[in-house]
C-alpha positions in Angstrom: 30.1 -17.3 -64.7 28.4 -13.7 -65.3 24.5 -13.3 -65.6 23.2 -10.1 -65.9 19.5 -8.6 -66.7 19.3 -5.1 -68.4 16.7 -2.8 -70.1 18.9 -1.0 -73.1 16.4 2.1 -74.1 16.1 3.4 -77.5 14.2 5.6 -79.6 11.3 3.2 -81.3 13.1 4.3 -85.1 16.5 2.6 -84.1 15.1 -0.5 -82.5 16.1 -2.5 -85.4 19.7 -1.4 -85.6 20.2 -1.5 -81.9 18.6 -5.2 -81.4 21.3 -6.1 -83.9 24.2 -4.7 -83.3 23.2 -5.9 -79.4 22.6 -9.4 -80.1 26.0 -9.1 -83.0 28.1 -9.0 -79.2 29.2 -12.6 -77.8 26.9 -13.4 -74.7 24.1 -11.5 -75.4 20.2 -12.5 -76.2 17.4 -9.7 -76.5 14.4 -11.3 -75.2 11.7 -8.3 -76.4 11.4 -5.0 -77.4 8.3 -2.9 -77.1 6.9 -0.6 -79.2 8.6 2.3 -77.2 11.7 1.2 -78.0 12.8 -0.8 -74.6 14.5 -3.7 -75.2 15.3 -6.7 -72.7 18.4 -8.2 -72.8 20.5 -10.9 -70.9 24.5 -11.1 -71.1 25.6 -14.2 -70.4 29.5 -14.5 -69.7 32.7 -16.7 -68.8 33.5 -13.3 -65.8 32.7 -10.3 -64.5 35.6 -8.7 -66.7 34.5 -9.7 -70.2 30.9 -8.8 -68.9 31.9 -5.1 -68.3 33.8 -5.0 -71.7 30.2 -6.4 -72.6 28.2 -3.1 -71.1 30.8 -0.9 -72.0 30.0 -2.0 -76.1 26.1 -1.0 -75.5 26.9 2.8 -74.7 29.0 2.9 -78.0 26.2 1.4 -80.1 24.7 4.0 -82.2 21.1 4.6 -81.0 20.8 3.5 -77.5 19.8 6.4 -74.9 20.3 4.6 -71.3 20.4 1.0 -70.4 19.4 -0.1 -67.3 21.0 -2.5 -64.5 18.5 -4.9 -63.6 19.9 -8.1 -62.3 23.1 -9.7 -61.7 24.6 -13.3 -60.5 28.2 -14.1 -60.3 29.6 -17.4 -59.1 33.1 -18.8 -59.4 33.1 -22.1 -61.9 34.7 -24.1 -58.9 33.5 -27.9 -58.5 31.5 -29.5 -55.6 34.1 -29.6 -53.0 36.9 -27.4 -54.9 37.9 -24.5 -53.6 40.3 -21.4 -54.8 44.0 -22.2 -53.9 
């Protein structure tokens, strides 16, 4: 399981466009966007891989300027007293 935190930064005229075609990807949930165009966002996913694949789609949404790392958690989906073999 993937969690991530992330400010995606746009310009205030695209805000619309971009909090859609964000929250359109699997995973994802924008919490707010200010009137400067800052968005908060979480991506919630099965792995690290389809989380990446995840922040890879933001840079190719039309609109956004930067986004922003802000937090991340991993952990494997392994039982109470399970381990990798």
């Amino acid at each position: 399981m993937s969690i991530t935190g992330l400010i995606i930064h746009t310009a205030p005229k695209n805000a619309a466009s971009v909090q859609q075609a964000v929250e359109a990807l699997e995973g994802t949930e924008v919490h707010k966007v200010t009137h400067d165009g800052r968005m908060i966002v979480t991506v919630d996913n099965e792995d690290d891989g389809k989380a990446t694949q995840t922040f890879d789609a933001f840079r190719s949404i039309a609109g956004v300027l930067s986004t922003s790392l802000v937090y991340t958690h991993f952990e494997d989906d392994y039982g109470v007293g399970e381990h990798q073999s």
